[in-house]
C-alpha positions as a Markdown table, in Angstrom:
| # | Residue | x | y | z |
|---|---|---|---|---|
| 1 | Unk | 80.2 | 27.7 | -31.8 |
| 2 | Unk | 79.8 | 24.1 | -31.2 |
| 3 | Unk | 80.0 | 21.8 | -33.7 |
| 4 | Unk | 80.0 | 17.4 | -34.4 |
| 5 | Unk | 82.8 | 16.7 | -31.9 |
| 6 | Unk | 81.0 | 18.8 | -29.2 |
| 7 | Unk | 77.8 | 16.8 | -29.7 |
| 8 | Unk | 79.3 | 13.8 | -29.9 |
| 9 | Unk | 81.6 | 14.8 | -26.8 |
| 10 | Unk | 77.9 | 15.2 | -24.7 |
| 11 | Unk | 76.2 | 12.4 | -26.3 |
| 12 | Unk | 79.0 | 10.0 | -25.2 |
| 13 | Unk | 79.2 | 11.5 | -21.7 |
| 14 | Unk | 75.9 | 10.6 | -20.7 |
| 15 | Unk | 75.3 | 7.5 | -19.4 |
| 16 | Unk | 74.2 | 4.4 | -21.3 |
| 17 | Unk | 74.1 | 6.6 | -24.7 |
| 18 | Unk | 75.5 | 5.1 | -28.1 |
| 19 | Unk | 76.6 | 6.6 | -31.0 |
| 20 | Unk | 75.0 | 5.4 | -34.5 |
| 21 | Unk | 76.0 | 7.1 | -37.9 |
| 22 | Unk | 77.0 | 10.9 | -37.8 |
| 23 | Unk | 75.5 | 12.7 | -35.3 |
| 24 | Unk | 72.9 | 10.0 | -34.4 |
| 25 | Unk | 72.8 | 8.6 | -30.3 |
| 26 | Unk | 70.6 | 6.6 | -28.8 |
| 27 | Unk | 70.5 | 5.7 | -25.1 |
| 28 | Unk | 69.1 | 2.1 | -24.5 |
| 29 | Unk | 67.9 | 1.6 | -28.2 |
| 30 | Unk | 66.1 | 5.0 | -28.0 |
| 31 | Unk | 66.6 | 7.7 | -30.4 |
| 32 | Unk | 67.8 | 11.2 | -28.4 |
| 33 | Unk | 69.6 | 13.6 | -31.0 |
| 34 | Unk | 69.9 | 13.3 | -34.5 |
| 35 | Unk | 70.8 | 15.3 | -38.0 |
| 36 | Unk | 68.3 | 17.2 | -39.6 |
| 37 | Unk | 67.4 | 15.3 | -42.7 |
| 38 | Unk | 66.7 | 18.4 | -45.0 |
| 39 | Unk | 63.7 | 17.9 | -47.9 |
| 40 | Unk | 65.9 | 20.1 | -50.7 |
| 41 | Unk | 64.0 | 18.9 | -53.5 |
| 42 | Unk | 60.3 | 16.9 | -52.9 |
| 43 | Unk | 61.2 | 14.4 | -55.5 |
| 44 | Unk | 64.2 | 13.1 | -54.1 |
| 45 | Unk | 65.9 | 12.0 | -50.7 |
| 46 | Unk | 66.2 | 14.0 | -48.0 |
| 47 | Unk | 69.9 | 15.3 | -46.9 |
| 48 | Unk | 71.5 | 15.1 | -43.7 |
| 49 | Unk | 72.5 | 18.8 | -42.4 |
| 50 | Unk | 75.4 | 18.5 | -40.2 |
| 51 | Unk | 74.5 | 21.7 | -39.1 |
| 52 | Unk | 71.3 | 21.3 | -37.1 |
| 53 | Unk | 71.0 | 19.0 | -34.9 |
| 54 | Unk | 67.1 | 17.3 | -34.0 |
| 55 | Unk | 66.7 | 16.8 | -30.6 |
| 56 | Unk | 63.9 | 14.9 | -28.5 |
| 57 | Unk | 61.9 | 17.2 | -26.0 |
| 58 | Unk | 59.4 | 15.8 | -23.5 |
| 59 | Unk | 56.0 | 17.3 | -24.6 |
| 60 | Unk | 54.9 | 19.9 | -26.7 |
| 61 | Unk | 54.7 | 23.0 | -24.4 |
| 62 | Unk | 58.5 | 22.1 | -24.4 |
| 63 | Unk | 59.0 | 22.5 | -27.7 |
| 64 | Unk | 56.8 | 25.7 | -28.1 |
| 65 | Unk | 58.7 | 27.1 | -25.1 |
| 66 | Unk | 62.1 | 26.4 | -27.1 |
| 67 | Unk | 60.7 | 28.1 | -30.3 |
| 68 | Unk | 59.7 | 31.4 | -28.2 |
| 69 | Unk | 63.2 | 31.4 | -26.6 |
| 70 | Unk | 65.7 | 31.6 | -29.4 |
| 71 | Unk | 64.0 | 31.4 | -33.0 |
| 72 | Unk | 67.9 | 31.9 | -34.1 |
| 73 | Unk | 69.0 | 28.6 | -33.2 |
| 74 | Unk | 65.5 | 26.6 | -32.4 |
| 75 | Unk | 63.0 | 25.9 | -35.3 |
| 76 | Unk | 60.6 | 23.2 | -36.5 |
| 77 | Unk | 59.5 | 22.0 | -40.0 |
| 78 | Unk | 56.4 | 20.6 | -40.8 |
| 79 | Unk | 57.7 | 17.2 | -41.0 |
| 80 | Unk | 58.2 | 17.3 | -37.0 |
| 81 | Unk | 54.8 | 18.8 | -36.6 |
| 82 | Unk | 53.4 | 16.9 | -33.8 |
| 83 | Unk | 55.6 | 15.1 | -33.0 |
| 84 | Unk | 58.0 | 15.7 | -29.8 |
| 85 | Unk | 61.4 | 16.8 | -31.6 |
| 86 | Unk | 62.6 | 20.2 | -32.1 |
| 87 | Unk | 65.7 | 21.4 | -34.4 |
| 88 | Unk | 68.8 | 23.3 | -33.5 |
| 89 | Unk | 71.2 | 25.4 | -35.4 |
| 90 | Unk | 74.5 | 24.2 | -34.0 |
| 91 | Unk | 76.2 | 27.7 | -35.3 |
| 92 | Unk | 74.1 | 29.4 | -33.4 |
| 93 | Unk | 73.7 | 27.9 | -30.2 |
| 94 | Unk | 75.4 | 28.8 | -26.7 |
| 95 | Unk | 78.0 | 25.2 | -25.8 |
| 96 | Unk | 75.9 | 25.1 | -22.0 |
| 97 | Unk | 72.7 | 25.3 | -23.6 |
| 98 | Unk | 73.3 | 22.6 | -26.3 |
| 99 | Unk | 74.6 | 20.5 | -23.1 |
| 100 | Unk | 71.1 | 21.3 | -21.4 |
| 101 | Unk | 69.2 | 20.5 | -24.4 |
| 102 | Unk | 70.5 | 17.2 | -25.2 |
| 103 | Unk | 70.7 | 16.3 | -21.5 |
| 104 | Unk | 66.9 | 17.0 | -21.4 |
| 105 | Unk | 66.4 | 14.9 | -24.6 |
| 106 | Unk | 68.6 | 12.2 | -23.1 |
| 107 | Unk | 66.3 | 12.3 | -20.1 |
| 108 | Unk | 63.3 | 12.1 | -22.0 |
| 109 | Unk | 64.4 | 8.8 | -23.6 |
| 110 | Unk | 66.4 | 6.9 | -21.0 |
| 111 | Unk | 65.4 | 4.5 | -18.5 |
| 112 | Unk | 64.5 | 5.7 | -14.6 |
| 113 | Unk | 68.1 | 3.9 | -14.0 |
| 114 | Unk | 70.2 | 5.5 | -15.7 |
| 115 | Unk | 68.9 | 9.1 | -15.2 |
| 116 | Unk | 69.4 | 8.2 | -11.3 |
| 117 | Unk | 72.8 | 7.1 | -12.5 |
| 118 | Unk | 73.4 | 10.9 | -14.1 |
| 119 | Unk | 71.8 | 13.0 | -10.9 |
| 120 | Unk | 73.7 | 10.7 | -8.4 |
């Protein structure tokens, strides 16, 4: 079961990527993974979930294609509702799928360079 030191672990080893807060990396100034930010209660702040982990996808026949695979550990609220993001249940995740998934978000987000960088 992977949790905030395996995320951080992948974040870290892809190139050019940057930790900011818990559980929040950017590669190159761009946002890739980041907590859930749960609406417990619709008149106050949301609340980070350590737990589930958002995630940056390329399009949105990604993102449906995630949901169909594995509604156990990928889901979407309506706050990500068009938008290209998708949320994952770290419990309930495989550790080489939560590697592919964040790899593909750090792909959607970083610069040609760097993702050269990676396949080379």
């Amino acid at each position: 079961m992977p949790d905030q030191d395996d995320v951080r672990r992948i974040a870290l080893g892809l190139p050019g990527s940057e930790a900011e807060g818990a559980m929040a990396y950017r590669v190159k100034g761009k946002l890739f993974a980041w907590p859930w930010l749960e609406r417990v209660d619709p008149k106050r702040a949301r609340v980070a979930r350590l737990d589930v982990l958002a995630v940056r996808v390329a399009s949105e026949l990604e993102k449906q294609a995630l949901l169909a695979m594995d509604p156990e550990v990928f889901f979407t609220e309506p706050h990500y509702d068009g938008w290209p993001a998708i949320l994952v249940r770290l419990p309930a995740i495989e550790m080489d799928l939560l590697e592919k998934v964040m790899t593909d978000a750090w792909r959607v987000q970083a610069p040609r360079a760097l993702v050269k960088e990676l396949d080379a």
